[in-house]
N, C-alpha and C positions, 0 to 999 in steps of 0.2 A: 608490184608493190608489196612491202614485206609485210607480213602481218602486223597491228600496233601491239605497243604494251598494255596499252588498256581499252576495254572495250564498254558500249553503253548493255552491252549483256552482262559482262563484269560487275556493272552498279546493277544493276537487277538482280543479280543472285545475292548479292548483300544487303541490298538496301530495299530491293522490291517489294517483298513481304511487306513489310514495316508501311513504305509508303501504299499499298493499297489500304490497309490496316486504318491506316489515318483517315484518307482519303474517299473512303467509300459515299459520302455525301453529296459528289459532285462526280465522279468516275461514272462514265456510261461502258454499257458491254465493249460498244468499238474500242475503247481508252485500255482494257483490259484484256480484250484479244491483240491489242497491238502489243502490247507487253510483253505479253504472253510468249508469242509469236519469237519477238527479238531475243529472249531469253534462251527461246527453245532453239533458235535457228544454229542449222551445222553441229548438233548432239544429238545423241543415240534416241532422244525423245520423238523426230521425225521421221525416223526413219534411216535409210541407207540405200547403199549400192556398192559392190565388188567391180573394181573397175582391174584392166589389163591393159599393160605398155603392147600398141600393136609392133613396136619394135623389138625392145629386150624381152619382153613378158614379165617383167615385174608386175607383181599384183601388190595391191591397197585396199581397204576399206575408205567410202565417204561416207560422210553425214550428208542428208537433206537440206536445203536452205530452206526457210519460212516462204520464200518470194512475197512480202510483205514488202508494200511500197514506203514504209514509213524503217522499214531497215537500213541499216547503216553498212550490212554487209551483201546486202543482197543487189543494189543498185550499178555496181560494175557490170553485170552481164546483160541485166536490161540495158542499161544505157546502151552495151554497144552492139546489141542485137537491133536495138530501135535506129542506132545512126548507120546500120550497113544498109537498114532499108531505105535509110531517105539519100545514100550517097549519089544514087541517079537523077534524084531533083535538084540539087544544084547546078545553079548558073554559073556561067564562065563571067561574072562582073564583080565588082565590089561590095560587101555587105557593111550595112550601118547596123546598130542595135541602139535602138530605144527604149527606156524606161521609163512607168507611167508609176505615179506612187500618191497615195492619199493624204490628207492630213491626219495624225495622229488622233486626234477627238474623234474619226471616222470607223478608222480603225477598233476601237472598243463597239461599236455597233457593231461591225463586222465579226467579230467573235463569237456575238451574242445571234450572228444571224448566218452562220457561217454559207451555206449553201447558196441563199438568195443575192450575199453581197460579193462572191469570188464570183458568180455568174455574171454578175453587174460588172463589174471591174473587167474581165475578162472581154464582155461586150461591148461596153462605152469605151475604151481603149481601141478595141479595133475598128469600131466606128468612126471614132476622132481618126484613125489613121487612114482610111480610106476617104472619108469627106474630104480632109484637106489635103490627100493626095490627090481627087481627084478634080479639086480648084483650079482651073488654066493660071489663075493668078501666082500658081505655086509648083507644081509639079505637071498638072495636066492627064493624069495617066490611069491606068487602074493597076494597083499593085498589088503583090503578094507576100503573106509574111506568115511569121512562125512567132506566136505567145506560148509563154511561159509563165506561169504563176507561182511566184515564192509569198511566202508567210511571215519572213522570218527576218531579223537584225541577225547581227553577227552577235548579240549576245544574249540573243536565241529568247527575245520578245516580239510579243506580235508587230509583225512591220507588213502589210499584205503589198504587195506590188506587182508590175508584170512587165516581165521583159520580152521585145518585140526583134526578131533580128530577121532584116528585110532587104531583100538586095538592093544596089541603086540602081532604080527605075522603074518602070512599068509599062504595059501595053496602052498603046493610046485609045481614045473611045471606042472607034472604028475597028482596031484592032489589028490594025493594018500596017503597022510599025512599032518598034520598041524606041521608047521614051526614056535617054539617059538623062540622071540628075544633074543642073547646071554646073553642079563643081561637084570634081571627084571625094572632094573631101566634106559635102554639104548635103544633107537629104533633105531635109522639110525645117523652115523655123519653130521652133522650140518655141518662142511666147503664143504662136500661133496654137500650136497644138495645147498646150497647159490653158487655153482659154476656150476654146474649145470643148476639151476634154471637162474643164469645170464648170462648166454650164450643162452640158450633156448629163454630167452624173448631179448635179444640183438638181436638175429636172426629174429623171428618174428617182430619185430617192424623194422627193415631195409627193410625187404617184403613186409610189411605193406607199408611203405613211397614209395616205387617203387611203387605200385597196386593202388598207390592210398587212400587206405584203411580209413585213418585218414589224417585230417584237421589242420589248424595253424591260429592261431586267434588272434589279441591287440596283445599283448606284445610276444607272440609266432611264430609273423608271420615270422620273419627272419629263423625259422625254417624250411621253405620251401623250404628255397636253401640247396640244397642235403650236401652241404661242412658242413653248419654249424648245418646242424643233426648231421651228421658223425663226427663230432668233440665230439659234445654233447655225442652222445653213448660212443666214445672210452673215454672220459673223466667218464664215467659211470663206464664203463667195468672194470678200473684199482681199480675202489672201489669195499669195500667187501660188500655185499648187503646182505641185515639183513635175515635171518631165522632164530628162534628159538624157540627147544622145550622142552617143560614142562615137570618137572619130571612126571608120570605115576602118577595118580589119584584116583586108585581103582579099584574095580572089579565091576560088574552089577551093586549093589546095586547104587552104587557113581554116574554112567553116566550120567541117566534121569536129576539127581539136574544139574546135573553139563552143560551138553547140553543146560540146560534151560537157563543160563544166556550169553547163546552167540545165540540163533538162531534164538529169537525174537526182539531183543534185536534195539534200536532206537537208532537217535544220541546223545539222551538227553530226560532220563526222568523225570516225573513232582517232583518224590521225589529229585530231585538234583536242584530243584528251590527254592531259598531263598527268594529273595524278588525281588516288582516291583512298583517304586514310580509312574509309568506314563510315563517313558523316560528312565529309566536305569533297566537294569533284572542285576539278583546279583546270579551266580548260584556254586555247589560247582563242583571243577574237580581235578582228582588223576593225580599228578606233576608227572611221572614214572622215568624222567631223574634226579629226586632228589631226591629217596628214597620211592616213591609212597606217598610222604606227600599228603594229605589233604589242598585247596586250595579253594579260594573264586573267584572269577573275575569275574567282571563287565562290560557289555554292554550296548552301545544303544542298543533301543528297534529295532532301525532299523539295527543294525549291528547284533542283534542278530536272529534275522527272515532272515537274508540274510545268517548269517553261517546256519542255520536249513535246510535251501532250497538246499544247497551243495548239500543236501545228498538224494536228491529225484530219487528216479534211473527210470529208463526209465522205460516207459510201457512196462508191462509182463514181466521185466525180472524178471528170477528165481537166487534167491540169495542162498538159500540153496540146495547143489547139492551132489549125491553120485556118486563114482565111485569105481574102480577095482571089487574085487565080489562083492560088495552092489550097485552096478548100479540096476535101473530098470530092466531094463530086464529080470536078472538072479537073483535077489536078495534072493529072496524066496528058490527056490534052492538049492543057494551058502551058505546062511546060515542056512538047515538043513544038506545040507554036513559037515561045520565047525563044530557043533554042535556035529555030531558024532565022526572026528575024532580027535576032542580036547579029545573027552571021558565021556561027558554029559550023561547022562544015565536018567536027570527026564526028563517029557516029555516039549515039546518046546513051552512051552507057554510063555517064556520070564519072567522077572522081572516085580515086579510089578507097575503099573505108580506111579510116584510121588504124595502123599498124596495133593497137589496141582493142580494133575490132575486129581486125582478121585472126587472132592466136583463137588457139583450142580456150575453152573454157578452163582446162587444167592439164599442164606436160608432167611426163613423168620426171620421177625427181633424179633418177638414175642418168637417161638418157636425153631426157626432154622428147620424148615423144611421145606422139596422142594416144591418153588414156582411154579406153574405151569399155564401158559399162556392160560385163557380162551377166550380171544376178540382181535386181532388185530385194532390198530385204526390208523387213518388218522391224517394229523397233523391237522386239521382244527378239529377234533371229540378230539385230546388231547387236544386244547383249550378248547373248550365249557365243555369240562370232570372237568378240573382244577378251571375252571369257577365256575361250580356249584359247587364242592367240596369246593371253599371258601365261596359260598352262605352261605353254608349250616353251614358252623363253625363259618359265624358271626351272623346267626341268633340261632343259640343254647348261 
């Protein structure tokens, strides 16, 4: 993919300054090492490397990336170094994806509690999914899935949600066969999980507010008096709270692509940026409540670096999580068992990664062939390198 025209490093060098400037009232160090970080990424400021075509012998200079998870440019190669390692866990059957999403009034607690309420969402989610997967009334089985956690609307307000993408089926109790879903095009009823799931998180969040657990802030603070929580939830509880999931996607081959656009994935990336006169970013975002139209909107440069910032999640947290048989622990295991009693018979070396995830990190531009890193350098030796390199092209 070619480089964009405009990048969220771009509005940082022009407008960065300015907005920490403003902003220092509310900016914590993470908010400002993230910045930081994106600014500096792929510039002489990180550092370097001299890299060599092992074929022509063309040489280059790179810059460093930040590897900052909150980068816009650095999440291509994690992404697809993470899906060449999971390309031997998948199954040869169809995969569903479901999304779990909160209501909106919820969501402002969660900002204000960030750590406590992505771990909640994260956990009451996959709980709801394996309870009622594992109801005979319903699926019967124990299953295995992959959450994902986003933050974010398309126009880059706080939206927190988790997307679950789960094959069809599961191990039955005993474990002694694999359990397909009654229809290939059907995993679990939806009003079942959405009542479930909001009874689950209505419980945990009133234990929560007894223990202490979570805090009430500005405009949240009257929410400390126990009445006017307990008003709030039960005015929750009478709504239907969104889960929904996607028809089924394919089989092996499909997953890797498809995984890919949700696991790495940012508030906002630099191909959705249009333009930025100095003072207003112009970026594009998909309307979903209107047909998924195609949308332009407009921000200050300071209102637009303050939604960005929304979505900086706490240190260490882990945003991509597996549970039921694809947990850590048992993972390995549980899917050579699956393997066998789906009825696999080639051997389990998995699908093969995405033709995206197999390229070099970078081919040469001459030949297309792998660049290979012979000198590490300093950023003070990528000066002096860049230096002479332009000596040297104005004296020829």
């Amino acid at each position: 993919m070619s480089r964009p025209p405009l990048e969220v490093a771009d509005i940082l060098c022009q407008a960065g300054q300015q907005f920490l400037e403003k902003s220092r009232r509310w900016l914590t160090w993470q908010h400002v090492r993230v910045l930081r970080a994106i600014q500096n990424c792929r510039t002489a400021a990180l550092g370097g490397h001299k890299d060599r075509c092992a074929q022509c012998g063309h040489r280059a200079i790179s810059f460093n990336s930040c590897r900052n998870r909150h980068c816009p440019k650095c999440q291509t190669n994690a992404r697809n170094q993470w899906l060449a390692a999971r390309a031997s866990e998948v199954l040869p059957v169809p995969y569903f994806h479901v999304v779990f999403t909160v209501p909106q009034e919820l969501a402002a607690i969660g900002l204000q509690n960030k750590r406590f309420f992505y771990e909640l969402l994260l956990r009451i989610s996959a709980e709801t999914m394996l309870e009622v997967a594992a109801n005979p009334d319903h699926l019967g089985a124990q299953i295995g899935f992959l959450s994902v956690l986003h933050t974010w609307g398309q126009n880059l307000l706080h939206h927190p949600h988790v997307h679950c993408v789960v094959p069809a089926g599961g191990l039955s109790e005993d474990h002694s066969r694999w359990k397909h879903t009654s229809s290939p095009r059907f995993f679990l009823n939806v009003d079942v999980l959405s009542r479930v799931f909001r009874g689950k998180f209505k419980d945990a969040l009133k234990e929560a507010v007894q223990k202490r657990k979570i805090s009430f802030h500005g405009q949240l603070s009257h929410l400390a008096d126990r009445q006017h929580f307990n008003r709030l939830i039960q005015s929750l509880y009478r709504q239907k709270w969104v889960v929904y999931a996607k028809s089924p996607f394919g089989g092996p081959e499909h997953v890797l692509n498809y995984l890919a656009r949700y696991t790495h994935r940012i508030a906002i990336s630099n191909h959705r940026l249009l333009s930025f006169d100095g003072q207003n970013v112009t970026f594009r975002w998909k309307d979903y409540a209107h047909g998924n139209k195609q949308r332009k909107m407009t921000l200050t440069a300071d209102e637009f670096l303050r939604r960005f910032l929304l979505h900086v999640l706490p240190p260490g947290f882990v945003r991509i999580r597996h549970y039921g048989f694809l947990a850590n622990r048992h993972r390995t295991e549980a899917i050579a068992l699956c393997r066998k009693l789906i009825g696999e018979t080639l051997p389990t070396e998995g699908c093969p990664p995405s033709e995206s995830a197999s390229k070099n990190n970078w081919a040469c531009p001459r030949c297309s062939g792998p660049m290979i890193i012979i000198e590490r350098l300093s950023a003070s030796q990528i000066v002096r390198a860049l230096a002479a390199e332009r000596s040297m092209f104005d004296s020829s």
